[in-house]
N, C-alpha and C positions, 0 to 999 in steps of 0.2 A: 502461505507458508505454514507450515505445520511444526508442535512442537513434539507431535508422535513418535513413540518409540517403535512404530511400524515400517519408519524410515529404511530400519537395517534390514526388513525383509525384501525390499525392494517393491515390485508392483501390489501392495495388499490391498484388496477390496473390503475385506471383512472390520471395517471399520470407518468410519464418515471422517472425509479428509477436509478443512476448512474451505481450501481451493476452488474443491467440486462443491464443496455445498453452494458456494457464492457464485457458481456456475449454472446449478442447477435453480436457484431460488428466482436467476438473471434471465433463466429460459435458453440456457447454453443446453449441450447434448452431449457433454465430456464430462460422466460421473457415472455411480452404479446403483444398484437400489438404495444402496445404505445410507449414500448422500443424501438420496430422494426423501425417502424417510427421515432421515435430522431434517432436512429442508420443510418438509410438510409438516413437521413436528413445530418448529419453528413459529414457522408461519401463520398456526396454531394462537402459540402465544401472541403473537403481535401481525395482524396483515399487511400492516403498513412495511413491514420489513424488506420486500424486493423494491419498494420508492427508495427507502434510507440508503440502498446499497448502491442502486442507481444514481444517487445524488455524492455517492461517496466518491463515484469513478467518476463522476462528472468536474466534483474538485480538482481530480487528478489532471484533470484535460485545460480545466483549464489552469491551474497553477505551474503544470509544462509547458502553455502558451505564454504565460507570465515571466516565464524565466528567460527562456527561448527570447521573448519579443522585446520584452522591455528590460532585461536584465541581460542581455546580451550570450549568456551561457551556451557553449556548444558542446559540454560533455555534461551524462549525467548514468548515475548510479540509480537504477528500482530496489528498494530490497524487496523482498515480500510479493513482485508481481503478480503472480496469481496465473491462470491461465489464459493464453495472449487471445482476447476478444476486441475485436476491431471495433474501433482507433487504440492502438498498442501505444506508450508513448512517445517510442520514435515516430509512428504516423503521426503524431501532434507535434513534436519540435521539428521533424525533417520538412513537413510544409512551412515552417519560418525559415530555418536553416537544413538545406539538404546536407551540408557538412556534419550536421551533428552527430556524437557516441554515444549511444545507450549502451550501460552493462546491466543487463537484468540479474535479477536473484531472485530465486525460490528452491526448494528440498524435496516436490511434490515429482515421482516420476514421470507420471501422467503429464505434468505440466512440463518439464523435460522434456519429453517426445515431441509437444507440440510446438516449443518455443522453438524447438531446432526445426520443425519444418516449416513453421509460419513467421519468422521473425527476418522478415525479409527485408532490410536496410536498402536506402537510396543509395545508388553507385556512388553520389560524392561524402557519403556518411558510411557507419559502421555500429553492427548491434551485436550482442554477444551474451552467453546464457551461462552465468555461474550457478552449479550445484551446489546449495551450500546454506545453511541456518544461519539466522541474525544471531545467535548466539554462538557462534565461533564466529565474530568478523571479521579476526586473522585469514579463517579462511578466504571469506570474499578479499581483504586487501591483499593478499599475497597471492591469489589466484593468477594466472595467466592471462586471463580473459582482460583483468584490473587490469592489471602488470601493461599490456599492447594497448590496450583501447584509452586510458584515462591518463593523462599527463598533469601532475600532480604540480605544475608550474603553472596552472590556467583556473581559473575556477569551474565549482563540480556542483551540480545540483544533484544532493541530497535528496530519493524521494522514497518518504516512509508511509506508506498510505493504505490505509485499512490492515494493519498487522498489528501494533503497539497492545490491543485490548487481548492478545496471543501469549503478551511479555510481562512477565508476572515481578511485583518488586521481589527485593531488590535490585535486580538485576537490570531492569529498565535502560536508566538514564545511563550506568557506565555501559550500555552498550548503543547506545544511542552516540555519547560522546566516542566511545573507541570507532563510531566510522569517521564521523565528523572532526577530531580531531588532525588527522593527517592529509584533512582539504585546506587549501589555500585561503587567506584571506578575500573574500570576494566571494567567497562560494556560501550556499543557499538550502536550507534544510524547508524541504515542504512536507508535511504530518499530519495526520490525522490520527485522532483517538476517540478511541469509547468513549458512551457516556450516557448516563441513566439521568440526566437532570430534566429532561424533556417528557417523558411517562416511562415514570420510574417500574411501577407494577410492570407494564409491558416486556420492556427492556430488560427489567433483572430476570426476569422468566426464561428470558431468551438465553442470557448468560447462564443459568441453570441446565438447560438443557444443553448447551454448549459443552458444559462442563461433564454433565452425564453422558455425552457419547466421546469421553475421552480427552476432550482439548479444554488447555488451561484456558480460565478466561477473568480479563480484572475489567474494571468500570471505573472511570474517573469526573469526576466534578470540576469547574470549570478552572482554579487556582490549580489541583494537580493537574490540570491537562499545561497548564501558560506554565509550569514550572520547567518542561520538556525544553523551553527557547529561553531561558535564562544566562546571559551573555551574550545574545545576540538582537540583532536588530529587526525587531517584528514588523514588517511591511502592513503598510492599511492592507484593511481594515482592522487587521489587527486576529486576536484568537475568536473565530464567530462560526456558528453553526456553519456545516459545510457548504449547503445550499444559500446562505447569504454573505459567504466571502466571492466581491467581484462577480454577484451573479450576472447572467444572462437573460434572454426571453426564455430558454426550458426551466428557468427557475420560479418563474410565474405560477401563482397558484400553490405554491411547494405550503404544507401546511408542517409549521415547526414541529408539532408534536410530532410529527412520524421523520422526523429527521435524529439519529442517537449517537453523532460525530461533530467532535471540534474538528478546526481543521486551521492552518498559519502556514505564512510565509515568513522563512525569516536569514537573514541575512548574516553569515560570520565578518565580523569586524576585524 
């Protein structure tokens, strides 16, 4: 998701969109030179950066297993998806529950086109593609897409994953809280945020050139990231690097330094 004011041009190249970069860094093939370039710029600064991003999406997979399996959840909101590279995370909750609701969100055209041709739901589930910035979240809750697929009587897995370091204070937390507020009790905020506490040089570098091709970008330390789940009930292990929350066998070997994400599961009371 992007906080670009190229939005209103509709399909623009001429500028590195977060989306494609984290596409092109992943070895996707859905971006233009200029991604390529921030990408290789990047990467530059810190090489470890297509592991971190790797292990960011790998949170995702599995804290939608997590909700899905052990928390029982069968609707859930993405904000910020990104461009849908398979396991999307309806492929990760429809194999626990084929009944399950994904509403995706992102603002990226690019990402638009593809979500509608590739977001293909299991016949006993349903997925659906809101165009629309985390910073109007009226627009996602008042959406259409909201509106049919999410039933506000059930609980809603909240999923904010790899966006937040996009979202500049102040504005953060009250929009963090404007989704989360009008989900049910029982419902589940899973996050991930920035963070230079792991190699700092590397990491700010990267956020500098982030910030020179255009897109805002913040970094938080380990107290501003746990401030994001304040009223809620943070599930073990608790706020921990992304690759050691619940890890698995592909997290073997993962060396902290090149990991620059918190990541939590947490529980509305």
């Amino acid at each position: 998701m992007s906080t670009s004011p190229d939005r209103q041009s509709g399909l623009a190249t001429s500028r590195a969109h977060s989306a494609r970069v984290y596409d092109y860094i992943l070895g996707g093939k859905d971006h233009y030179p200029v991604d390529a370039e921030a990408g290789d710029a990047m990467c530059r600064h810190w090489p470890a950066l297509p592991v971190h991003m790797m292990e960011n999406r790998r949170f995702m997979h599995r804290a939608g297993r997590f909700l899905a399996e052990e928390c029982g959840i069968r609707q859930f909101l993405d904000v910020g998806t990104g461009l849908p590279t398979s396991p999307n995370l309806h492929e990760v909750v429809q194999e626990v529950a084929p009944e399950s609701h994904v509403v995706y969100v992102d603002n990226d055209p690019i990402v638009l086109a593809h979500a509608r041709a590739l977001l293909q739901s299991s016949p006993e589930g349903a997925t659906a593609y809101v165009d629309a910035d985390m910073h109007d979240p009226d627009a996602i809750l008042d959406s259409q897409e909201f509106q049919e697929l999410i039933d506000l009587d059930r609980p809603v897995g909240l999923m904010v994953i790899g966006i937040m370091h996009f979202i500049l204070p102040p504005d953060d937390h009250r929009l963090v809280r404007r989704l989360l507020d009008p989900l049910p009790s029982g419902s589940y905020l899973a996050m991930t945020i920035g963070t230079a506490d792991f190699a700092p040089e590397e990491v700010n570098r990267v956020a500098q050139e982030y910030r020179e091709q255009g897109m805002p970008f913040v970094l938080r330390d380990l107290p501003a990231a746990t401030s994001f789940f304040d009223g809620l009930e943070i599930q073990e292990p608790g706020v921990t690097q992304v690759h050691t929350w619940r890890p698995g066998p592909e997290q073997d070997g993962v060396d902290g330094r090149d990991i620059a994400m918190y990541g939590a599961v947490a529980r509305k009371p």
